[in-house]
N, C-alpha and C positions, 0 to 999 in steps of 0.2 A: 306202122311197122307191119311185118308181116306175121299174120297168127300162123301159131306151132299145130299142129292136133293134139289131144291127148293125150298126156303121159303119164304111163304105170310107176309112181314112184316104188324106191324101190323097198325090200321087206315085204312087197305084196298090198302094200298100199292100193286100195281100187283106185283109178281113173276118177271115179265120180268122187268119191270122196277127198282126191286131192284137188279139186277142183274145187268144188264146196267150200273147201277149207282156204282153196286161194282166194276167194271172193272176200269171205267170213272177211280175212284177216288185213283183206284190201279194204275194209268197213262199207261192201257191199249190202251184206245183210246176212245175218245169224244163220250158222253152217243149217241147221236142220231143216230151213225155212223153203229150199228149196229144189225143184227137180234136176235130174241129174242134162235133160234137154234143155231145160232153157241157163243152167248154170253155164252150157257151153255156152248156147248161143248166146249171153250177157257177155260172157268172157271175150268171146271174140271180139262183140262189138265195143266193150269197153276197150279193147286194146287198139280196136282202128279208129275209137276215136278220139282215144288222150294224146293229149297235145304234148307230153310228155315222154322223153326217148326211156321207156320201158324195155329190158334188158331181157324181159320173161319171166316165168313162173321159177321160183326155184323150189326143188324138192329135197325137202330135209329127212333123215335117213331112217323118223320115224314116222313121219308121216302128218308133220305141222309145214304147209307150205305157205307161201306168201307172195306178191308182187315186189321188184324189187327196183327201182329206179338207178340205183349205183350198185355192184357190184359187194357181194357179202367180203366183209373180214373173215379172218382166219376163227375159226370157230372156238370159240372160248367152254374151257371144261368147268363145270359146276358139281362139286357134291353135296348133295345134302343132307347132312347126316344129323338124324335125329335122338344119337348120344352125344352131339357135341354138345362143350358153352354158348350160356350168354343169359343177359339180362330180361328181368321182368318187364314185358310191354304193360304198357300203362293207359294206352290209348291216344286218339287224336280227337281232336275236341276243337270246340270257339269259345268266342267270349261274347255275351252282351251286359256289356258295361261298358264302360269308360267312353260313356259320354251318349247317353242318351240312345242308342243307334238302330234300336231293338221299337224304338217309341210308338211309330204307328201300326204295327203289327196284331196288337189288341181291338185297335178301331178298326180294323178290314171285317167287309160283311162273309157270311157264309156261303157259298164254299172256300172261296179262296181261302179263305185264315187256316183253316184246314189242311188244304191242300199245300200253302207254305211249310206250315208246322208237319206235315208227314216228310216231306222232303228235306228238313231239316235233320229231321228226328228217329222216323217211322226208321225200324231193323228193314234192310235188304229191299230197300225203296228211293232212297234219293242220298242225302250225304252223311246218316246214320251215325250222326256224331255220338262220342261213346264218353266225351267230358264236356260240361256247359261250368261255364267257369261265369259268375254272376253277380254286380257291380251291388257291394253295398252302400244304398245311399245316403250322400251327407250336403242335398241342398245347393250344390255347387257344382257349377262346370266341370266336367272331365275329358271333354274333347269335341262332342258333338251334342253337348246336352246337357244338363243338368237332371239326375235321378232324387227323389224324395226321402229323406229322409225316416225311420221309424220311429223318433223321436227327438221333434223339431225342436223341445225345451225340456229341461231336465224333468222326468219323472212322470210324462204324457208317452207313452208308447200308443202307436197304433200301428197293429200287425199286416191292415190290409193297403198301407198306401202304393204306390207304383202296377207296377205290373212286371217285375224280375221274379216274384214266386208264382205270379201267374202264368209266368214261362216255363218257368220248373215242372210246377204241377202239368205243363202241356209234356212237356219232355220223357216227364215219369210215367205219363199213364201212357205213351207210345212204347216207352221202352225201360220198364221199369229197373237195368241194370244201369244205365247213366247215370256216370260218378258226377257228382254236385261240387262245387267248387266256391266258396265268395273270397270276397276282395274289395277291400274300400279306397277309392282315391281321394276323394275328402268327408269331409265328418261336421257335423251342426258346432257353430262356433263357442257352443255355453261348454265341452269338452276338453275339459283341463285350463280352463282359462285361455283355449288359444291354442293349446299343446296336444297335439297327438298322441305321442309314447306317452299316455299318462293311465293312470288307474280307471277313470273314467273312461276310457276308449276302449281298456278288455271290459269293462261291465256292460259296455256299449252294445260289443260285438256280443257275448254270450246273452242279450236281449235278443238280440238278432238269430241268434241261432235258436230262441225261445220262440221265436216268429216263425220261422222255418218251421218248427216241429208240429206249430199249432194248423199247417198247413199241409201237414203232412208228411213234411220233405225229411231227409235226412242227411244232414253236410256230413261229404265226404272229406275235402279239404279246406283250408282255412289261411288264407294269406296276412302280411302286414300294412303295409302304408304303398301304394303300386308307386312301384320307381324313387322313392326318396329312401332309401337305403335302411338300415334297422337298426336296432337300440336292443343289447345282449339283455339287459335286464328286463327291458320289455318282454320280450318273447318269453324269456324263463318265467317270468308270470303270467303270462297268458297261457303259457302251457300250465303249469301247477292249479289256474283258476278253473279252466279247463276239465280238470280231471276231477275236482272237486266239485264239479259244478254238475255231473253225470257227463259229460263230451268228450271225455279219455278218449274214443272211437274218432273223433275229429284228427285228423295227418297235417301239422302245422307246414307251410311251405315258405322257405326263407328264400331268398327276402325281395324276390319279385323284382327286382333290378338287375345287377350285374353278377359275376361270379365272386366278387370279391368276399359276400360273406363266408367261404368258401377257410379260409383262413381261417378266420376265430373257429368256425365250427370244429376244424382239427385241433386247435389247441385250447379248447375248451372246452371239459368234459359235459359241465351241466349245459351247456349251450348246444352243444350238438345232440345230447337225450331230449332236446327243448322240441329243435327242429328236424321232421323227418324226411322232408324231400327238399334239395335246393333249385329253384327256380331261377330261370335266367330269362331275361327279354332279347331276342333277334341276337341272340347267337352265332346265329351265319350273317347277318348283316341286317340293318333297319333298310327295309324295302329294298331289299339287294335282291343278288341271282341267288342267292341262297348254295351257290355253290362250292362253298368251302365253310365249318363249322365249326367253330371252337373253342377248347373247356380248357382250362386250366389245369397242369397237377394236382393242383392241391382240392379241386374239386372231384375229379378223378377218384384222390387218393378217402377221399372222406368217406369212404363205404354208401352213401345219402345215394338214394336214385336222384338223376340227375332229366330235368323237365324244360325243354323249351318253352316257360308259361305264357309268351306273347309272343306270337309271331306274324308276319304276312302283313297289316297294312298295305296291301293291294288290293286294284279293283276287283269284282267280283270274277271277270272274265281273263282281263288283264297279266294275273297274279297266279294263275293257275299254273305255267313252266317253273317259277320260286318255289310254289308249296311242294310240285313233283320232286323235285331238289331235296329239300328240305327236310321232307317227311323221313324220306329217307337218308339223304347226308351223316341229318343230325345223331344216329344212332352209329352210324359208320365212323364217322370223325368223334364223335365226342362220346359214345354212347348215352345220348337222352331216349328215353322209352316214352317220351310224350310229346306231342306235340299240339301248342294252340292255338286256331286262330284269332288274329281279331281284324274286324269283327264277324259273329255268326249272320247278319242279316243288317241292311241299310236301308233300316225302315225308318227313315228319314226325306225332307224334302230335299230338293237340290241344291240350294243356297247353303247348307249347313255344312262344314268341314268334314272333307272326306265320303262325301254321299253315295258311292259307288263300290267300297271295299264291303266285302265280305264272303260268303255263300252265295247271298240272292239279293236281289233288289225287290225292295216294297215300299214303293213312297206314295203309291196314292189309294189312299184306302177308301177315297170314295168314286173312283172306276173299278176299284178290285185287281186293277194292274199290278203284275208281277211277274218276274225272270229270274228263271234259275242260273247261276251260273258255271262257267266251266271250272271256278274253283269246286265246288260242289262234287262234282264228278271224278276228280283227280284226289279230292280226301275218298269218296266211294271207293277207288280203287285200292283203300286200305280198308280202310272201316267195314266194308262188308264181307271182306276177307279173313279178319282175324277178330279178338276180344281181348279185353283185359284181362290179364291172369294169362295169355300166350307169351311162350318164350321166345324170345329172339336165339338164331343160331347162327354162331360168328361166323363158324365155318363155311356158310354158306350166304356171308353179307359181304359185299364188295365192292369194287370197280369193276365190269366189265374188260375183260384184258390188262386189270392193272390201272388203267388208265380213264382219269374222270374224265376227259372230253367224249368217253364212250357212252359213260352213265354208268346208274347203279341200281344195285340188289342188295335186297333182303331178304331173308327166309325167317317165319316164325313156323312154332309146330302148336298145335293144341295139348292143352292139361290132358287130353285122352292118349297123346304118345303116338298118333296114328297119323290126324288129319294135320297139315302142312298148308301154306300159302308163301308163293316168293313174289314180291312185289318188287317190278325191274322198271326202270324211268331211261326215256333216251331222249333228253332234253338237248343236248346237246351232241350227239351223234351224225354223221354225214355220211352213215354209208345205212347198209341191212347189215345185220350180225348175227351170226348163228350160234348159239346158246347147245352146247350140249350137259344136261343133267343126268347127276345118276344117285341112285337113291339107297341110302342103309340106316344104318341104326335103328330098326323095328317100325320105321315110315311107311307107309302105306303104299302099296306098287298100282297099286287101283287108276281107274280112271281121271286126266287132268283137265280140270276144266280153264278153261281161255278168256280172260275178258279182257278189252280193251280200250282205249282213249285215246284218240289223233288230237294230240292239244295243240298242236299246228292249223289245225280245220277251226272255220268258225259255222262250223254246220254244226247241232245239236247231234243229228242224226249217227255223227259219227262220236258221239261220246257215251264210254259205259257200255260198250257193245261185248255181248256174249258171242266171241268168234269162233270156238273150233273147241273139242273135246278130244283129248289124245289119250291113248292105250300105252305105258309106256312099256317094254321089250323087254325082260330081263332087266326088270330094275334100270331102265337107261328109258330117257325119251330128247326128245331136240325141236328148240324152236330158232324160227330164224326172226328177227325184231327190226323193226323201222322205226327211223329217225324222230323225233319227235311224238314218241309215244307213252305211254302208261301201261301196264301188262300188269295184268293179274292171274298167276297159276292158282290150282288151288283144285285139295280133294273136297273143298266143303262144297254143298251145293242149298241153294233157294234165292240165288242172289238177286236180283230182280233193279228194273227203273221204271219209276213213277209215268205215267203217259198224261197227268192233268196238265189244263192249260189254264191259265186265266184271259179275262178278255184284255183289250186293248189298253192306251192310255186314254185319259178322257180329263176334264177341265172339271175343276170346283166349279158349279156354276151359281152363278148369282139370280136373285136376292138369296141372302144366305142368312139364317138366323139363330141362336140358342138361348131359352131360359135355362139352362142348365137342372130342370128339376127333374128329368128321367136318368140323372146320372146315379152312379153308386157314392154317397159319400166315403172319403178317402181315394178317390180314385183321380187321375185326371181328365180334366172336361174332353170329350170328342174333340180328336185333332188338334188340339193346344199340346204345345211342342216346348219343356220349360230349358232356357238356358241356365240363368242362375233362379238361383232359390228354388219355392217349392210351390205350384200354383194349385190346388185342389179344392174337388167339390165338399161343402158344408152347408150348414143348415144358417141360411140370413142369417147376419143381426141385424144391430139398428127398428128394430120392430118389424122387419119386413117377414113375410112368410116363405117358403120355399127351399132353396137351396140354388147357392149362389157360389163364383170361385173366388177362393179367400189365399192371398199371397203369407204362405205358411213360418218362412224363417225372419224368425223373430231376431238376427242379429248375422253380423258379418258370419261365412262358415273360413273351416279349413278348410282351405284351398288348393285345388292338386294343379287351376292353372291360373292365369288372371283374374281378379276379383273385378268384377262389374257390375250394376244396377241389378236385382231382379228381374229377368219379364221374359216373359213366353210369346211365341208367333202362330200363326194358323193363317191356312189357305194356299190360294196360287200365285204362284209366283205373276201370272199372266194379267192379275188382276190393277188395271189402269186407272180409269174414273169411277170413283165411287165414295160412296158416304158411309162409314164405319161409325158406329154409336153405340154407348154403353151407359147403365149406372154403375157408380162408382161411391165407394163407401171410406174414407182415410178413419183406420179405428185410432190413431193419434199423430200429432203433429209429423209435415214431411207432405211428399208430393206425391200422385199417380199419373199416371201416363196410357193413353190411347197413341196407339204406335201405328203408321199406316206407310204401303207404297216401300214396305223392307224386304232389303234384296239379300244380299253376300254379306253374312256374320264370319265374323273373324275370331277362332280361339287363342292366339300368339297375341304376343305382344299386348295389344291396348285393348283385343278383344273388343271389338268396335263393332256398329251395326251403322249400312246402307241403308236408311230410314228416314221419315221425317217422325216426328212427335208433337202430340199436345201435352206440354205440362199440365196441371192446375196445383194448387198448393191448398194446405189447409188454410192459409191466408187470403185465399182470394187472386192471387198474382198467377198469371200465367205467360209461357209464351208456346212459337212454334217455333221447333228446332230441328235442325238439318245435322246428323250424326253420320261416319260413313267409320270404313274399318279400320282405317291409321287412329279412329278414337279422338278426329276431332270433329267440335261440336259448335253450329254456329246459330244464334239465335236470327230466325229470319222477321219474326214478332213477337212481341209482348205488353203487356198492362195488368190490370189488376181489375177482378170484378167483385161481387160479394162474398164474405169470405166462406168454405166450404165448412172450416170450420171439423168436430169430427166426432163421428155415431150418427151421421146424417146424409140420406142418400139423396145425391144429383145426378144430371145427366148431364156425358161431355158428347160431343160428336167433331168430325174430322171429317172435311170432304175436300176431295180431288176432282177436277174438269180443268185438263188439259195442264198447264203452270199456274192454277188459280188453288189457294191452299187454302180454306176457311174454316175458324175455330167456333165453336159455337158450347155454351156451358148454360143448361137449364133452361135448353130452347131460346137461347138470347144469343147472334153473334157476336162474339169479343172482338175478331180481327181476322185479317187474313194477310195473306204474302202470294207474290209471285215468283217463282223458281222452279227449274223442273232437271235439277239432278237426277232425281229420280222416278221414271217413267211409268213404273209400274210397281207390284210386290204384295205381300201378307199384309194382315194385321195383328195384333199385337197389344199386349198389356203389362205395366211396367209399375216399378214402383222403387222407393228410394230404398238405399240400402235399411235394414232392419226397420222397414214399412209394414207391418201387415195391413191389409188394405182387402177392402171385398169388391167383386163387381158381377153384374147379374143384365139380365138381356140383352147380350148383344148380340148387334142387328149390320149386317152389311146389303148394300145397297147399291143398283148402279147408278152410275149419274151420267149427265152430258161431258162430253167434252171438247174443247178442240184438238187431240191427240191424230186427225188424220184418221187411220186405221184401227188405232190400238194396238196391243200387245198382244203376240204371238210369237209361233214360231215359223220358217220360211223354210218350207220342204222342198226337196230337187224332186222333179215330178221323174225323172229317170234313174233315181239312186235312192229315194222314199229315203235320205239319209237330210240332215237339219244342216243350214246355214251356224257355224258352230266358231268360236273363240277359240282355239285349243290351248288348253289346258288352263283355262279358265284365267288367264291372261290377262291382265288389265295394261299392258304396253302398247303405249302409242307403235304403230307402227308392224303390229301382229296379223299377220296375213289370218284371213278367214277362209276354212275348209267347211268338208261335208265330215259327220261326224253323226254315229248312230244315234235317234232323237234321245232326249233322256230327262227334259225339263228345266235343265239347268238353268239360272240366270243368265250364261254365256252363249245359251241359244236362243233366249226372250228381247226379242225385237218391237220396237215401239214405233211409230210410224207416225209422225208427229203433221200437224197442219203446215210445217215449214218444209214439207217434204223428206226428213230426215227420216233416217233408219239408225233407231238410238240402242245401246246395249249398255246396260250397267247403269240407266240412267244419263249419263254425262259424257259416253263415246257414241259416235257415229261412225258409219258404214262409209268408206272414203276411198276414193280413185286417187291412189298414191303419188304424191307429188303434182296432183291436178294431170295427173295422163289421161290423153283424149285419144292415145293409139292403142289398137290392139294388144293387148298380151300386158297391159295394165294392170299391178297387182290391187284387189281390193285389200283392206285393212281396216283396223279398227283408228279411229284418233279422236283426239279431244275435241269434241263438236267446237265449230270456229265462225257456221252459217255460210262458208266458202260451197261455191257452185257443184264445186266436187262433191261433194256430201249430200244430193239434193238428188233423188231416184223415185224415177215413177213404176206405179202398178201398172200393168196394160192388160185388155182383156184377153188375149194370147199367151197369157200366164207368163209372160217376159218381163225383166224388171229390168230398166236402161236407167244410166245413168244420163242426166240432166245436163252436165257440161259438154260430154263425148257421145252421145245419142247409141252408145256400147251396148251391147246384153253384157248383164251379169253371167257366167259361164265359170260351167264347173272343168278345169281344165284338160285337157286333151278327151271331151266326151268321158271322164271316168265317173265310178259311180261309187267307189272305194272309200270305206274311211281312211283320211288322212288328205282327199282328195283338195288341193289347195283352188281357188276362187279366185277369177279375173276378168277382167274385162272384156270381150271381144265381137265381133263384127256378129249383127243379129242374122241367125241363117235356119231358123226354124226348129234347132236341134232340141231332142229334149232333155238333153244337159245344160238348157237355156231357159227350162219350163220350172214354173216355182208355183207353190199353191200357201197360204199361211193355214198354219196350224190349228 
């Protein structure tokens, strides 16, 4: 297009400084940063050379300009008036709980742990959460894990197991006004006989809050049973215990499900003095647009501040347009003054449910890899703008034009009566819109500062950007805003974004080994990951010396999902041929288990693991068992050796080369099998339901095998993006794309001696329908050893298929997540180039 020169906006706006500010707010680079010569000369040349029909600079009438791609709406009027209503903001927060998800975050070496933990936590740094809402544990699954317990059998408390107060304590000394929050979704089964609402569960919890104190902490809030609904007489005595107990300071939150407790608390006098805030889960929808939100009258009508207490289940980057939504929606439709996500960090491996939601990702603690996400940035765009104890101002929260396809605002003022922040979202907007504000009720006419967030961009660069400081004119100032953005006004200032990085991703590597004796007792061993029960370091028994890990719950728990075996996993997913070996101690009758080559754990349904296993029993009988996630279970060998017996320690080991499975118990092999469902995966330690069991040295190893290549991942050498599953798809028939790397078992390729390219164990890499023409879709299918499924490596980094002598090819040359995978005529290109992982 053709560049303008210069122009004086008007009010006496300098030239340079409308320029500045139209870069700033194009997410060029922070107004101050630059001269007023090369601000043109950028300008110019960014506009000869976006590929995009840019309309020009607009100037707004005090002097906030912008770039504008479509044409501004009619300009919408804003007061904000700092003697209107509205409710007490409460804050935006996460959760780590419900389900492990927070797990490896503890094992990351230094800097990074750090560096996570500021970015979570740090004021006016990274995503500044202002509520940590925090899983009390009861031994059982909650979604992505299984947390520990503080007292695994009745009348044994020990205050330091997990690491949820060791989050805390990281949380406080960042930012010691973070409101504390817990919340149990299951509980150790010796409570109530089975029963939750019982006497034993408040004694439970005010142990727990005895834990907290000895830690320093101090709970602000205090939930029920997450998602299973509440019991009025319960809560009336947990309140009343509560108070008695010194915890009156503790804010009960009912009842962590839907609105409907919402009812009794109006027509129940002691039951609503019980409960003081009502908590609702995904209020504008479970993993929705979060575009419309909704409370009930009679929640409304209850005087109770009213709490989005879970929200978001999206990826970390993904989810970030829902929570813009949301944060704000949720006060406009329904007035909730809180918002929380979950989860705070998916410090989880890939295989685990849900490994990509939260703030950030942190699943390998032993590269120090990790990514902040754009959810992160889009909670920053409140959180560093306001506090708890800020009011919300109605008058000045809305629709844009009335109308939500425009987007929305909010205005909070500070307890000083003065400083103000309006947090405006245009998620859904198709045009630029120009915002005029004007300011009364004793609000500050001072300087506005600008920050913002293109959550449309997958450029970091462009998020959380400090774009422009405006003067406003008589109490009046004007911005104009673009589509898919975040905006932050605001007289506060020290806002600030994190610049650390961590390094790359990088592979567990083998030989890998632990005596577990530099651990902390009560804590869990490095990198062991528990599903169900409770796996923690202790001091031997059986006369051994040291400290070994000892499987904690001594009996079935409450259960918030499926009840399953005990057992914990560790390592990489990548990990093929190898020999895993442990001592193993049964402290009374029942079996343990050495778990190898486990891939994709399932929390629904049957709550299954893509594994194999060595049994042994205290009898002597053992077999190997092939387990996947529909939760069924096939024995591929068995017999019986001497019996183990119990208080007596043996050693089992488990080894893989290729489809060769060999069991081996006290350096004697018992048997082996052939089968190779599963290609690759963690190890693992298991034990029967109310097993306590110990085990000490384990040792991982590689071995030979006939796998071909091994396992890895298949990088596009022109899009550095992964040969990827999407959506982690197990359907015959699922075309394969390029998809950002991330570890996942749906990107973990096995390359077997049969030529095959294996994923999940038991699908191959397949030229759909046996197509040997061009423009052949790849997919996944049930390996069948047909010609089609049979692809060579070549040293030109090209990967052909075997039937149709094709390149594998990423289609039309793209380098795009999302980019689908085909077959076609080999031509050098380097959307034809592949390198493994």
């Amino acid at each position: 297009m053709t560049s303008h020169p210069p122009t004086r906006a008007r009010h006496g706006l300098p030239a340079r400084a409308a320029l500045v500010a139209a870069l700033a707010l194009a997410g060029a680079v922070a107004a101050p940063a630059i001269s007023y010569a090369a601000t043109t000369t950028r300008l110019f040349s960014r506009l000869r050379a976006s590929t995009a029909a840019l309309v020009g600079v607009v100037l707004v009438a005090t002097g906030i300009v912008a770039t504008a791609s479509t044409p501004a709406q009619a300009a919408t009027s804003i007061t904000i008036n700092g003697a209107s209503g509205g409710r007490t903001f409460d804050g935006v927060g996460a959760i780590s709980g419900g389900g492990g998800n927070s797990r490896l975050l503890i094992d990351y070496p230094e800097p990074e742990r750090s560096q996570v933990l500021d970015y979570l936590f740090k004021p006016d740094y990274g995503a500044s959460a202002q509520i940590l809402k925090i899983e009390i544990g009861g031994d059982t699954n909650s979604t992505s894990g299984a947390e520990p317990s503080i007292e695994h059998v009745r009348g044994t408390v020990n205050c330091d197991v997990g690491y949820e107060f060791w989050l805390a304590e990281q949380a406080k000394a960042r930012n010691p006004n973070i409101k504390l929050y817990g919340l149990a979704w299951g509980a150790p089964g010796w409570i109530g006989g089975g029963n939750f609402w019982s006497t034993d569960m408040i004694n439970y919890l005010v142990s727990w809050l005895g834990c907290a104190k000895s830690h320093g902490l101090t709970i602000d809030y205090l939930g029920g049973w997450n998602e299973r609904g509440y019991n009025i007489s319960w809560y009336e005595q947990l309140r009343s215990t509560l108070n008695a107990d010194g915890y009156s300071g503790v804010t009960i939150v009912g009842a962590d499900s839907d609105w409907s407790i919402a009812n009794d608390v109006d027509g129940n006098s002691a039951f609503a003095a019980s409960v003081g805030i009502l908590g609702a889960h995904y209020p504008c929808g479970y993993r929705s647009s979060q575009s419309t939100c909704t409370v009930p009258s009679a929640a409304t009508s209850s005087g109770k501040p009213l709490w989005a207490s879970e929200n978001g289940s999206d990826d970390y980057n993904g989810g970030a347009q829902a929570m813009a939504r949301g944060i704000n929606r949720g006060y406009i439709d329904g007035g909730m003054t809180a918002y929380i996500n979950w989860p705070i960090v998916a410090a989880i491996t890939p295989n685990l449910p849900y490994p990509t939601m939260g703030l950030a990702l942190a699943p390998q603690p032993w590269s120090g890899y990790y990514s902040i996400g754009k959810n992160a940035w889009v909670m920053a765009q409140t959180t560093q703008f306001t506090s708890p104890g800020w009011q919300y101002l109605d008058s000045a929260s809305g629709y844009i034009g009335g109308d939500r396809s425009n987007g929305s605002y909010v205005s909070l003022k500070s307890p000083n009566n003065s400083d103000y922040s309006t947090i405006i979202e245009t998620m859904d907007a198709t045009s630029a819109q120009t915002l005029n504000f004007n300011l009364s009720g004793g609000l500050s006419t001072g300087q506005v500062h600008v920050w913002a967030t293109n959550v449309n961009s997958n450029n970091p660069a462009d998020y959380f950007v400090h774009t422009a400081d405006i003067t406003p004119s008589g109490g009046s100032f004007s911005l104009t805003v673009q589509p898919g953005y975040v905006y932050s006004l605001t007289t506060t200032t020290g806002q600030g974004k994190g610049t650390a990085a961590g390094p790359g991703q990088g592979t567990l590597s083998l030989p890998y080994s632990d005596s577990f004796d530099g651990d902390t007792v009560g804590s869990e061993a490095k990198y062991l990951m528990d599903w169900q029960g409770s796996f923690e370091i202790v001091n031997c028994g059986g006369g051994r010396s040291g400290q070994c890990v000892r499987q904690m719950s001594a009996q079935a728990p409450i259960t918030w999902d499926t009840l399953s075996d005990p057992h914990t996993l560790l390592g990489d997913l990548s990990w093929s041929n190898y020999t895993v070996s442990s001592d193993v101690m049964l402290e009374e009758p029942g079996y343990a288990e050495l778990i190898g080559r486990a891939d994709s754990q399932s929390y629904s349904g049957s709550a299954g693991l893509d594994a194999y296993h060595l049994r042994v029993s205290d009898t002597g009988a053992w077999s190997i068992l092939n387990s996947n996630t529909n939760g069924n279970v096939t024995t591929l060998a068995s017999g019986t050796t001497a019996a183990l017996g119990t208080g007596r320690w043996h050693s089992l080991a488990l080894t893989f080369s290729g489809s060769t499975i060999t069991a081996s118990v006290d350096g004697t092999t018992v048997g082996s099998a052939n089968d190779y469902t599963w290609g690759a995966g963690q190890i693992g330690y298991a034990t029967s339901q109310g097993e306590t069991a110990q085990f000490d040295n384990l040792s991982i190893t590689p071995s030979t095998g006939g796998t071909g290549g091994g396992t890895s991942t298949i990088v596009g050498s022109a899009s550095g993006r992964c040969v990827d599953v999407p959506g982690a798809s197990q359907t015959a028939g699922t075309q394969v794309e390029l998809w950002d790397c991330n570890g996942g078992a749906n990107q973990q390729w096995t390359y077997t001696s049969a030529d095959e390219l294996r994923v999940y164990g038991g699908d191959c890499l397949d030229a759909n329908g046996q197509g040997t023409s061009p423009g052949t879709k790849v997919v996944i299918w049930t390996c069948n050893g047909g010609s089609n499924q049979k692809w060579t490596f070549n040293s030109d980094g090209t990967i052909t298929g075997t039937q149709s002598g094709l390149c594998l090819d990423a289609t039309g040359a793209g380098t795009a997540n999302g980019t689908l995978l085909e077959l076609w005529t080999c031509n050098g290109g380097g959307n034809q180039k592949w390198t493994r992982g």
